[in-house]
mmCIF file of the N, C-alpha and C atoms, coordinates in Angstrom:
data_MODEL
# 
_entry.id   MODEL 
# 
loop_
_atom_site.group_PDB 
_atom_site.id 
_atom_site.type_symbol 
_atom_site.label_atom_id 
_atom_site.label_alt_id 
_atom_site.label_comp_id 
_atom_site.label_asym_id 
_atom_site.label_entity_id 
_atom_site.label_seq_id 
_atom_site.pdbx_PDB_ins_code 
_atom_site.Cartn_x 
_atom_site.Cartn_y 
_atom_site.Cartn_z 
_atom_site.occupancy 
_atom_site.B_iso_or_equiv 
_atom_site.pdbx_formal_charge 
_atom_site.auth_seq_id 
_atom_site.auth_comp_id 
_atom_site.auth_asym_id 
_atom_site.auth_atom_id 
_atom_site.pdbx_PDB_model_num 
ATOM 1   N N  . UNK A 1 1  ? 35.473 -160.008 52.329 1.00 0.00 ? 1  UNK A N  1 
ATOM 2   C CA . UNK A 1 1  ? 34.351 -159.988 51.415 1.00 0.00 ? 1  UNK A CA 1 
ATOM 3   C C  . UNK A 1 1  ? 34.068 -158.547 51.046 1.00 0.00 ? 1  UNK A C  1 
ATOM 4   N N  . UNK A 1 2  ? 33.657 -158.471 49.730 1.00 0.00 ? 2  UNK A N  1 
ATOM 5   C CA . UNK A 1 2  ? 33.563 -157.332 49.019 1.00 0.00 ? 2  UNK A CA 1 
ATOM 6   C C  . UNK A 1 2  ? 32.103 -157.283 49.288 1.00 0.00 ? 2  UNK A C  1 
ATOM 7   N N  . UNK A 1 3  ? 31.349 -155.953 49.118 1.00 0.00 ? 3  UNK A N  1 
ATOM 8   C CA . UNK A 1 3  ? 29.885 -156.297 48.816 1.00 0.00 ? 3  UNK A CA 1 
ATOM 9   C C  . UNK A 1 3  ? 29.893 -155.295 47.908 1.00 0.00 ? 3  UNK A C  1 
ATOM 10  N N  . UNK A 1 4  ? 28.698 -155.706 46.833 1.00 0.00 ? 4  UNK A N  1 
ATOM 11  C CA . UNK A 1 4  ? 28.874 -154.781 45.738 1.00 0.00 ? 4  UNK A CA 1 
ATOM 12  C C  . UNK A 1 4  ? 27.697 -154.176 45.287 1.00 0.00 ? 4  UNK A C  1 
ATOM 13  N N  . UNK A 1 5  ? 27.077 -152.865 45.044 1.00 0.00 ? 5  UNK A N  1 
ATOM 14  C CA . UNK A 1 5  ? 26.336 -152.618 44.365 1.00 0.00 ? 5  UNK A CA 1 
ATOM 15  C C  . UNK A 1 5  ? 26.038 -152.962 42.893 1.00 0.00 ? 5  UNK A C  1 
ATOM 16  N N  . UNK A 1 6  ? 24.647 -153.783 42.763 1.00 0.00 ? 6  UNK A N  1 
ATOM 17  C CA . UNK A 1 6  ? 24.347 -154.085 41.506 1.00 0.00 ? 6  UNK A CA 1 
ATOM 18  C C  . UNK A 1 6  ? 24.490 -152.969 40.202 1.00 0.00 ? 6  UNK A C  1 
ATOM 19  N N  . UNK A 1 7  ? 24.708 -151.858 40.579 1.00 0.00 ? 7  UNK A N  1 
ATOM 20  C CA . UNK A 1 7  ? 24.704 -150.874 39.981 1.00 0.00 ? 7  UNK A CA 1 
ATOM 21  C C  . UNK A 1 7  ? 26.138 -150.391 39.224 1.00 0.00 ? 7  UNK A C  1 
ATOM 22  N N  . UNK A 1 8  ? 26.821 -151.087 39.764 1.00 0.00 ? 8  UNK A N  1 
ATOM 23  C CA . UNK A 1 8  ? 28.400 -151.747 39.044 1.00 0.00 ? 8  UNK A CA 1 
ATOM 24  C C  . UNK A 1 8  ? 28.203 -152.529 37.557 1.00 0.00 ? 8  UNK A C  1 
ATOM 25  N N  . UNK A 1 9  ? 29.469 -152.176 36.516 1.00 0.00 ? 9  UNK A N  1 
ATOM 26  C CA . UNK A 1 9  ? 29.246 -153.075 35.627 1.00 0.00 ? 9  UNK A CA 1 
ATOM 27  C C  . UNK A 1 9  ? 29.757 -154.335 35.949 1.00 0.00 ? 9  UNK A C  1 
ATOM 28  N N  . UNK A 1 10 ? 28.463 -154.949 36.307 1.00 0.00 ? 10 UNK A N  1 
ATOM 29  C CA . UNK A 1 10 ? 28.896 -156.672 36.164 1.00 0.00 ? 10 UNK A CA 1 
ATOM 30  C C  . UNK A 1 10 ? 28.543 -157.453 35.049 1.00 0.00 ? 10 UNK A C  1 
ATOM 31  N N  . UNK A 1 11 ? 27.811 -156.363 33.873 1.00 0.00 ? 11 UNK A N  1 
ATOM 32  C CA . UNK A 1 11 ? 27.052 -157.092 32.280 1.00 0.00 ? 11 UNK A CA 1 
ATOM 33  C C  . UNK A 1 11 ? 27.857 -157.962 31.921 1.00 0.00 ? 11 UNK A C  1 
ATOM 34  N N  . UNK A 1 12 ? 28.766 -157.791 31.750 1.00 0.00 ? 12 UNK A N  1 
ATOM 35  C CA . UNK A 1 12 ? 30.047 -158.667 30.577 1.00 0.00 ? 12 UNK A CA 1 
ATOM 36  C C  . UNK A 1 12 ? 30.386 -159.582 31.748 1.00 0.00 ? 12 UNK A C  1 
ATOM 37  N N  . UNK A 1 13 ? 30.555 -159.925 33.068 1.00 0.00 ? 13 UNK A N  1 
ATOM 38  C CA . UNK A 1 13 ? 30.666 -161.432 33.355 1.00 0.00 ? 13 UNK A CA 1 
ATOM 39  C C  . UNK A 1 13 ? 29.804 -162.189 32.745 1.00 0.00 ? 13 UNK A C  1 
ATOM 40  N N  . UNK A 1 14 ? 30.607 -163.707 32.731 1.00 0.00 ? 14 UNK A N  1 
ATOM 41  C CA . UNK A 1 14 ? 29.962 -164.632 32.676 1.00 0.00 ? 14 UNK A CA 1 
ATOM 42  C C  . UNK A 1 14 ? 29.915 -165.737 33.654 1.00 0.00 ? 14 UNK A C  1 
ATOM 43  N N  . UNK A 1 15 ? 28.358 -165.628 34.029 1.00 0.00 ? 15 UNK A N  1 
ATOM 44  C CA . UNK A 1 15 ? 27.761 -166.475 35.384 1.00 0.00 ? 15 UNK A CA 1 
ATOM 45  C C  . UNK A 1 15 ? 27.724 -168.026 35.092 1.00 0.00 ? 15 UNK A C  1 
ATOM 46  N N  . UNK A 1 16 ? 28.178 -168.760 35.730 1.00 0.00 ? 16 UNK A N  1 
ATOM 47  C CA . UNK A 1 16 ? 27.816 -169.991 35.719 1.00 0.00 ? 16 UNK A CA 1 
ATOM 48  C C  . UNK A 1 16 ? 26.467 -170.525 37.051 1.00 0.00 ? 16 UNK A C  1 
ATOM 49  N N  . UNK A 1 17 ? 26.041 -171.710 36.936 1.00 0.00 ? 17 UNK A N  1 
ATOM 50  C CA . UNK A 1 17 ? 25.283 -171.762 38.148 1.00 0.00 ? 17 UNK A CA 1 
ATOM 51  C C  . UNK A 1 17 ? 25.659 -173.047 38.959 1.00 0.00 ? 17 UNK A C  1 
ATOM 52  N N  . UNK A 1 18 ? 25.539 -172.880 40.099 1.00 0.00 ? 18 UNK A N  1 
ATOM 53  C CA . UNK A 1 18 ? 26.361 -173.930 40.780 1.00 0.00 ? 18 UNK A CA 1 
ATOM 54  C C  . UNK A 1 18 ? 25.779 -174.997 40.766 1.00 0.00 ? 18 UNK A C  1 
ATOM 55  N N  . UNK A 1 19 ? 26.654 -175.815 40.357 1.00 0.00 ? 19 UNK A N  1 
ATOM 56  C CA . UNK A 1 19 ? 26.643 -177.579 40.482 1.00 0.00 ? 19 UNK A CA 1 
ATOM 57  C C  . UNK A 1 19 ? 25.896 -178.001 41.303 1.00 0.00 ? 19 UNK A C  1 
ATOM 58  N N  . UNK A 1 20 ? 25.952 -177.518 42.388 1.00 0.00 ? 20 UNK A N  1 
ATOM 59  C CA . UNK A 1 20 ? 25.049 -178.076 43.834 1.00 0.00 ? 20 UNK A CA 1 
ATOM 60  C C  . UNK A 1 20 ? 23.485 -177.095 43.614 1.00 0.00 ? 20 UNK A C  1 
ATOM 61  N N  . UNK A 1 21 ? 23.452 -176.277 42.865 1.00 0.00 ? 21 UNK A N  1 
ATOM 62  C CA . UNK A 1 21 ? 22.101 -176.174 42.669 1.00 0.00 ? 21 UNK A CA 1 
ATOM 63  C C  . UNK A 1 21 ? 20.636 -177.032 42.501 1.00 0.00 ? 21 UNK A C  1 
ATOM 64  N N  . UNK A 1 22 ? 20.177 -177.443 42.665 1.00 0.00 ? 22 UNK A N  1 
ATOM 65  C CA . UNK A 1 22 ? 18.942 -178.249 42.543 1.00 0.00 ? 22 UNK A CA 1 
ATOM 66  C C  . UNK A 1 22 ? 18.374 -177.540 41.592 1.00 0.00 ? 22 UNK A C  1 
ATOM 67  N N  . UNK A 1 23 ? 18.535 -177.992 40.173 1.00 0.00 ? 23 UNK A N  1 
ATOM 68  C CA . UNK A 1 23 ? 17.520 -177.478 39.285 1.00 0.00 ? 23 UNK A CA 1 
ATOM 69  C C  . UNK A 1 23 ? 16.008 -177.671 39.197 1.00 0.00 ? 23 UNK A C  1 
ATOM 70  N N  . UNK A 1 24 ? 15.562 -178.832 40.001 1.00 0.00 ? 24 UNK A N  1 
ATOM 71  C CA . UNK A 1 24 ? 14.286 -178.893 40.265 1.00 0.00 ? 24 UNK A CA 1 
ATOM 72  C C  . UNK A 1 24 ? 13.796 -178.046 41.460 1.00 0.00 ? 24 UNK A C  1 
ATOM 73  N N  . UNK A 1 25 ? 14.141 -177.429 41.866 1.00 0.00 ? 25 UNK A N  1 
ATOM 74  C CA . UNK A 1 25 ? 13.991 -176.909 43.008 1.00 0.00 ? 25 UNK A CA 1 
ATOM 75  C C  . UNK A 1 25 ? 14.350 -175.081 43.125 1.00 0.00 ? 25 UNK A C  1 
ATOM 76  N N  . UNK A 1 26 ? 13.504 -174.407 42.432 1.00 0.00 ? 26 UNK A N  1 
ATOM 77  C CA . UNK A 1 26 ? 14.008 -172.922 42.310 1.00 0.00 ? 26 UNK A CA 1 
ATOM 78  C C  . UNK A 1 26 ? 14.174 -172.254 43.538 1.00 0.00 ? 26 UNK A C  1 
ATOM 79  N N  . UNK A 1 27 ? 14.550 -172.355 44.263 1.00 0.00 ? 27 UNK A N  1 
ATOM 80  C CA . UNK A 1 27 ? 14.490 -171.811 45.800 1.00 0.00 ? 27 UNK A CA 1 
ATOM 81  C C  . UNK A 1 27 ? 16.371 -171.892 45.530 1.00 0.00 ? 27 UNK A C  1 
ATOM 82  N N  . UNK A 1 28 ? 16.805 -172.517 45.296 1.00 0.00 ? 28 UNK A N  1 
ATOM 83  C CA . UNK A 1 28 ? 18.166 -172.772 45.301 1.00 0.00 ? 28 UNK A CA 1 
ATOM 84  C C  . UNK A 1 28 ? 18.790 -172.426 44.150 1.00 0.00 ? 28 UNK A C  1 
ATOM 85  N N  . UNK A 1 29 ? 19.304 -171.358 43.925 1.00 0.00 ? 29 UNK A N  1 
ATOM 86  C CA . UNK A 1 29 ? 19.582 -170.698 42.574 1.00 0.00 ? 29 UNK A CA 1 
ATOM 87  C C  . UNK A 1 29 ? 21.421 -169.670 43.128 1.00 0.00 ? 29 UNK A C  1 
ATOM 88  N N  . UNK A 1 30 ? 22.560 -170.302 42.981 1.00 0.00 ? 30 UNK A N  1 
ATOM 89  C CA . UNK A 1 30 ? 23.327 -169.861 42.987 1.00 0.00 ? 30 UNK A CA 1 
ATOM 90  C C  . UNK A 1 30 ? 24.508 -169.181 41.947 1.00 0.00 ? 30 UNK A C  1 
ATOM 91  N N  . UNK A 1 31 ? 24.508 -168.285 41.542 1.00 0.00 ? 31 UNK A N  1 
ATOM 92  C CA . UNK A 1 31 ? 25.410 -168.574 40.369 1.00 0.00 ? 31 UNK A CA 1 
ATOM 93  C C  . UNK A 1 31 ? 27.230 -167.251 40.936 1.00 0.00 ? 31 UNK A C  1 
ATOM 94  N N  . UNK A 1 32 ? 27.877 -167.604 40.062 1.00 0.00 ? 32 UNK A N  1 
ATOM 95  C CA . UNK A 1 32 ? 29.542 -166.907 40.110 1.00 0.00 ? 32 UNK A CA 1 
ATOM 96  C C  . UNK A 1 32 ? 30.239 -166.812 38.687 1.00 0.00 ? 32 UNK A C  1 
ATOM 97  N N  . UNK A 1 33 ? 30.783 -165.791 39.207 1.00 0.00 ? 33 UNK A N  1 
ATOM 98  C CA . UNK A 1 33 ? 31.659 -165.178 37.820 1.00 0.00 ? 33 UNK A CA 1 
ATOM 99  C C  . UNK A 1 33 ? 33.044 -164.614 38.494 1.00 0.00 ? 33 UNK A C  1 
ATOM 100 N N  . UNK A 1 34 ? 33.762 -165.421 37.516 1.00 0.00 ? 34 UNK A N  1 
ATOM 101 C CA . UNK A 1 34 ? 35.087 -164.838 37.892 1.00 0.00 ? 34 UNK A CA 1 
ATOM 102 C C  . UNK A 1 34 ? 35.739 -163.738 37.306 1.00 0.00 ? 34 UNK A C  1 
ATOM 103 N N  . UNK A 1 35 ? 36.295 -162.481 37.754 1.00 0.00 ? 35 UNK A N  1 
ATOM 104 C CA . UNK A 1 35 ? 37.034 -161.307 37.091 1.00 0.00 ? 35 UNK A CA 1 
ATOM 105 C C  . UNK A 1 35 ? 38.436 -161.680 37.412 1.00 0.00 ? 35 UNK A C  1 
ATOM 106 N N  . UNK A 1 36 ? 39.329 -160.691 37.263 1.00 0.00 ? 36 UNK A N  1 
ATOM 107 C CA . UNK A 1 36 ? 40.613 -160.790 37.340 1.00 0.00 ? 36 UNK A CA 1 
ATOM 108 C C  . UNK A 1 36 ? 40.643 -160.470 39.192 1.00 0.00 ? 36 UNK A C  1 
ATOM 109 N N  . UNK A 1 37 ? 40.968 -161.330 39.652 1.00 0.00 ? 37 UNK A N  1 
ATOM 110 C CA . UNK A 1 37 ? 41.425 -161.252 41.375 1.00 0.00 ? 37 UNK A CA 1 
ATOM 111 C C  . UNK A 1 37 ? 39.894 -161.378 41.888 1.00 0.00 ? 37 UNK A C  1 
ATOM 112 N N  . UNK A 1 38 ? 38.847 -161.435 41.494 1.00 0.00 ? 38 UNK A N  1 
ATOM 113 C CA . UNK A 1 38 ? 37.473 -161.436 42.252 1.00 0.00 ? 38 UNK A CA 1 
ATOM 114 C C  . UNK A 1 38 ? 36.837 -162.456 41.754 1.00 0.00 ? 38 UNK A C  1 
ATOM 115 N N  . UNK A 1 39 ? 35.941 -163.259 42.904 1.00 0.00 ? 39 UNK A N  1 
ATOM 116 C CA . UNK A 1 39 ? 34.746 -164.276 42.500 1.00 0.00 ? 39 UNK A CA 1 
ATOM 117 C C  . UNK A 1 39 ? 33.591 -163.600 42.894 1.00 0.00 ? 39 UNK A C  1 
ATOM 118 N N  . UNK A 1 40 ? 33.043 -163.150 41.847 1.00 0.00 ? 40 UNK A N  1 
ATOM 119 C CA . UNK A 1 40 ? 31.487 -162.314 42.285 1.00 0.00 ? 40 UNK A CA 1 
ATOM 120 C C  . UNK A 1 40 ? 30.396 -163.704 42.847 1.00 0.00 ? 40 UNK A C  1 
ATOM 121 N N  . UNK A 1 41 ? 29.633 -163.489 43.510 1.00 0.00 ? 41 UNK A N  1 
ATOM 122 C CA . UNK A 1 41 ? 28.445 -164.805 43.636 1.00 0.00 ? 41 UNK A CA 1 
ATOM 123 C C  . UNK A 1 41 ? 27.014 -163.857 43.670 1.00 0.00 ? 41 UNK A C  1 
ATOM 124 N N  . UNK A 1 42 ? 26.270 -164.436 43.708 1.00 0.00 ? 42 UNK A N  1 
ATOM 125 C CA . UNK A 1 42 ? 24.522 -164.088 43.045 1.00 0.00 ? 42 UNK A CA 1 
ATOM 126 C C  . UNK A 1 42 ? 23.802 -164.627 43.176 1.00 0.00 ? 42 UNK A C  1 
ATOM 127 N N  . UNK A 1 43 ? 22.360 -164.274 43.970 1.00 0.00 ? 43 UNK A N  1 
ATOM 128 C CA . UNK A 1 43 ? 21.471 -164.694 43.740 1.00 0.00 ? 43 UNK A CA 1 
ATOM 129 C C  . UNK A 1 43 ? 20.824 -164.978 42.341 1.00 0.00 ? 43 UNK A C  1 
ATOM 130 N N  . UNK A 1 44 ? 20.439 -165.948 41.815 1.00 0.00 ? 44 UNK A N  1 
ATOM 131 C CA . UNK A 1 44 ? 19.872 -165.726 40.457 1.00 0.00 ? 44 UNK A CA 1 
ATOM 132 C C  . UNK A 1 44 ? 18.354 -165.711 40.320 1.00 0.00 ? 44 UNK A C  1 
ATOM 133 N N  . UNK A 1 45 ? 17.582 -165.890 40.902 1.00 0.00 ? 45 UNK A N  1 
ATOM 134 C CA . UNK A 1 45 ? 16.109 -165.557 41.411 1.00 0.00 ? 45 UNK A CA 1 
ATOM 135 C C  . UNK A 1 45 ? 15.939 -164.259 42.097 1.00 0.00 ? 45 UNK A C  1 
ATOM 136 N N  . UNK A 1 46 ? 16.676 -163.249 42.286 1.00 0.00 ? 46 UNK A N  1 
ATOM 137 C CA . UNK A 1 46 ? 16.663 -161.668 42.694 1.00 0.00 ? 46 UNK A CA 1 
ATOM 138 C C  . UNK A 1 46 ? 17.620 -160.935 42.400 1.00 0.00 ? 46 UNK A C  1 
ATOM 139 N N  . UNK A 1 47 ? 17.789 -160.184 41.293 1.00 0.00 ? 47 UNK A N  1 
ATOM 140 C CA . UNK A 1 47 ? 19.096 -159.671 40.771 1.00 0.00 ? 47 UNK A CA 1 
ATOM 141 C C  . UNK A 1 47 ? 18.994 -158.475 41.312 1.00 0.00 ? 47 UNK A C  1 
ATOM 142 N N  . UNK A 1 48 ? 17.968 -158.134 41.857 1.00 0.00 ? 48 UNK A N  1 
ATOM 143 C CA . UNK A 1 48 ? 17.960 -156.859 42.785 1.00 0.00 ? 48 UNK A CA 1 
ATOM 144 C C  . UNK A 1 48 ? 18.812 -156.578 43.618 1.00 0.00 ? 48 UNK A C  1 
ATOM 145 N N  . UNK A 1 49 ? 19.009 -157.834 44.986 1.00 0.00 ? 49 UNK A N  1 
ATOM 146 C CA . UNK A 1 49 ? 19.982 -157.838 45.565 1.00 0.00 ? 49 UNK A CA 1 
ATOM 147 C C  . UNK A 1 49 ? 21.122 -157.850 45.166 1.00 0.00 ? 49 UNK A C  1 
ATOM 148 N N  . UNK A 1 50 ? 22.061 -156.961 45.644 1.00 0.00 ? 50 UNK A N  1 
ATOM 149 C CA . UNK A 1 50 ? 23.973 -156.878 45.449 1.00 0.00 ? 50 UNK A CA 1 
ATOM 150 C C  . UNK A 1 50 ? 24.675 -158.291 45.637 1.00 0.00 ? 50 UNK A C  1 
ATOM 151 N N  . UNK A 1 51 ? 25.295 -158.448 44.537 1.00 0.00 ? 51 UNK A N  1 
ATOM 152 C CA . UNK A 1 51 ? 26.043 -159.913 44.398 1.00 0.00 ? 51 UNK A CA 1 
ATOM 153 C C  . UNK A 1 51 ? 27.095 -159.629 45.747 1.00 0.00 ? 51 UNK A C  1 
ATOM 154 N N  . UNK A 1 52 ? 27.489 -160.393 45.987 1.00 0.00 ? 52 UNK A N  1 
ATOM 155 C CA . UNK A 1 52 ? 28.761 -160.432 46.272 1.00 0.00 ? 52 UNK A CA 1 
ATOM 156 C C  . UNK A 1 52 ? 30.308 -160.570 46.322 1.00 0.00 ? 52 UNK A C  1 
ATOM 157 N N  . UNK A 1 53 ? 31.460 -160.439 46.179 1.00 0.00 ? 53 UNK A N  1 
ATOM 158 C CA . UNK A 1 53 ? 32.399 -160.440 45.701 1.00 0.00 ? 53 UNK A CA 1 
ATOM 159 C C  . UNK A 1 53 ? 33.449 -160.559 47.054 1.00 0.00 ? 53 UNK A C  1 
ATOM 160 N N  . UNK A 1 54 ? 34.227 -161.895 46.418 1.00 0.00 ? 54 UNK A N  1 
ATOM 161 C CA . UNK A 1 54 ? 35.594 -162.283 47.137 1.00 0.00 ? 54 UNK A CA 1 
ATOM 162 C C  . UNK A 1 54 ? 36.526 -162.295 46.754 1.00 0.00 ? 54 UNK A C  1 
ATOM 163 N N  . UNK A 1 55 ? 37.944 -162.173 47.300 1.00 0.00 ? 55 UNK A N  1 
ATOM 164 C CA . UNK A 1 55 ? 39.231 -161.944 47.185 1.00 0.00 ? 55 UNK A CA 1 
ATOM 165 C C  . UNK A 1 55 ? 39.662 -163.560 46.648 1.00 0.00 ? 55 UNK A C  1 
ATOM 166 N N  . UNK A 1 56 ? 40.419 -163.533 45.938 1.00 0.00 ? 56 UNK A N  1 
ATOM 167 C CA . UNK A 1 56 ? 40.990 -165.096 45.294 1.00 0.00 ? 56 UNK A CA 1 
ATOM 168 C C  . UNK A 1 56 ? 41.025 -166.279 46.479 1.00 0.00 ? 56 UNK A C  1 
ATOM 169 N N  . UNK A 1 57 ? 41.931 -165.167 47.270 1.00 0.00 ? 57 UNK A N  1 
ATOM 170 C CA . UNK A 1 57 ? 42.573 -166.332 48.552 1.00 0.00 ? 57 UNK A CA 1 
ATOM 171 C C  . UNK A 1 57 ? 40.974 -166.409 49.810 1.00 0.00 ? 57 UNK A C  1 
ATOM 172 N N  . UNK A 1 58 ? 39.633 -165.851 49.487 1.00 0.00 ? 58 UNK A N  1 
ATOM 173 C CA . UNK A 1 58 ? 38.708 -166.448 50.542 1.00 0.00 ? 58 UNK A CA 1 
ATOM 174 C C  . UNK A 1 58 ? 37.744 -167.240 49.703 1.00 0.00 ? 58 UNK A C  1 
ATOM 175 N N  . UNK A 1 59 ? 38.141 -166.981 48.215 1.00 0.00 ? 59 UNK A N  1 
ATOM 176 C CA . UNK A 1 59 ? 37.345 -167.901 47.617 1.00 0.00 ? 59 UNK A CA 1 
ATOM 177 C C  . UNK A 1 59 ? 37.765 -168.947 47.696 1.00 0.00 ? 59 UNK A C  1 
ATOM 178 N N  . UNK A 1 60 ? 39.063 -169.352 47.597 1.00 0.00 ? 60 UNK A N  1 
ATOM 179 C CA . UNK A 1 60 ? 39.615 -170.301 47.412 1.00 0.00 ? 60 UNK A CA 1 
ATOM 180 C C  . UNK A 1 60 ? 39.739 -171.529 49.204 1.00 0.00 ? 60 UNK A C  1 
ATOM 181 N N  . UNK A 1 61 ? 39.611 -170.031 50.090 1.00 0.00 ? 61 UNK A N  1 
ATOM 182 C CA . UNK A 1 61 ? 39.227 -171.139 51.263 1.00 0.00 ? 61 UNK A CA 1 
ATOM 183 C C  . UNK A 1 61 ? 38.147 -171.478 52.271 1.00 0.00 ? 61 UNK A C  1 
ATOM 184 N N  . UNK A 1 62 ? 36.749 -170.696 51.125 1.00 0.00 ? 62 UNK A N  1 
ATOM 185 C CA . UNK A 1 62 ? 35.669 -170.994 51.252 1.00 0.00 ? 62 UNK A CA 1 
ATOM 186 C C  . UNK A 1 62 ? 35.341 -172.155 50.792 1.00 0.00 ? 62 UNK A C  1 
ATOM 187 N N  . UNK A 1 63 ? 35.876 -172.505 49.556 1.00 0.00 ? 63 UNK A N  1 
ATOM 188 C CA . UNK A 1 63 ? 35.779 -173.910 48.287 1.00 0.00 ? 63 UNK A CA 1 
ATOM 189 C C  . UNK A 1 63 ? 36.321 -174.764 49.227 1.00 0.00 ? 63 UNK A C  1 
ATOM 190 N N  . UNK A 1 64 ? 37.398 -175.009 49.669 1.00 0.00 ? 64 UNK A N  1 
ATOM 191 C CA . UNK A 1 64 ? 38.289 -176.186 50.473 1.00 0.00 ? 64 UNK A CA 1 
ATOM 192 C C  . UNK A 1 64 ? 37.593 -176.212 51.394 1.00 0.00 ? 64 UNK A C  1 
ATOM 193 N N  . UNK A 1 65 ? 37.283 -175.538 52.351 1.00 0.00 ? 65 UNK A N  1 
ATOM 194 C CA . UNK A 1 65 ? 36.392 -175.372 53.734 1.00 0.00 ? 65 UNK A CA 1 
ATOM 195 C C  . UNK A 1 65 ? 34.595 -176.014 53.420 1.00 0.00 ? 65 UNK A C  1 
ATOM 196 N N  . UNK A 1 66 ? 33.838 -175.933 52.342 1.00 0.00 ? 66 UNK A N  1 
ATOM 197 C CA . UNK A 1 66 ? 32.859 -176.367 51.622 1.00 0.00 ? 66 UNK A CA 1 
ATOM 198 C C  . UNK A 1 66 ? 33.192 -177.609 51.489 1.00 0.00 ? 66 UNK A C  1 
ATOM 199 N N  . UNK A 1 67 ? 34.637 -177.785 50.880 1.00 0.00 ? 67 UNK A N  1 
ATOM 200 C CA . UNK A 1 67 ? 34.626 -179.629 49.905 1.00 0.00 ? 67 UNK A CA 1 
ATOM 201 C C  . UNK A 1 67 ? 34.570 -179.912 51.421 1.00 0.00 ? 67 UNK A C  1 
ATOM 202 N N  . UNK A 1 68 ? 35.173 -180.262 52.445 1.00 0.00 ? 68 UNK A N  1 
ATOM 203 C CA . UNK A 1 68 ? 35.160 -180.825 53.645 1.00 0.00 ? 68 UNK A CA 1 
ATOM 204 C C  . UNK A 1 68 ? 34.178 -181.227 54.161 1.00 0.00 ? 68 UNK A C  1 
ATOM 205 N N  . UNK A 1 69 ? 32.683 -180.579 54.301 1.00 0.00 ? 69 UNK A N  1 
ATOM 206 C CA . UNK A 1 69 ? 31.895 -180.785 54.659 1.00 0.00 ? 69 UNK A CA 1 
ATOM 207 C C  . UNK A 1 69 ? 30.865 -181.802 54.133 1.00 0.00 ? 69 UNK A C  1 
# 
C-alpha cells in the first residue's frame, strides 16, 4: 500500500463511489480511481485525509478476498 499525500495531483482522476456504499446513510462514503498500475481509494466525506493507493496485484486481491466474505 501506497499512502499518498492529498497534495499530489489526483484532480484529473475519475472517482467512482462504491456500490456497497449506502447512499442513505452518509457515514459510509467510499469512492476509487484507477491510474495506470494504481487504485487510489478515498474517503469522500473528508478530502482532507490522504487517499490511499494500491498496487494492481493488492487491489486485485483485496477485491477477491472482499467477494468471499
Amino acid at each position: 500500500m501506497i499512502t499518498k499525500d492529498s497534495g499530489g495531483d489526483t484532480s484529473r482522476l475519475e472517482w467512482f463511489k462504491s456500490s456497497y456504499s449506502d447512499s442513505g446513510n452518509s457515514n459510509e462514503c467510499v469512492e476509487v480511481a484507477a491510474a495506470s498500475g494504481v487504485v487510489h481509494v478515498r474517503d469522500s466525506k473528508d478530502l482532507s485525509v490522504p487517499e490511499l493507493a494500491f498496487g494492481e496485484g493488492a487491489w486485485a486481491g483485496f477485491v477477491s478476498h472482499a467477494a468471499d466474505c
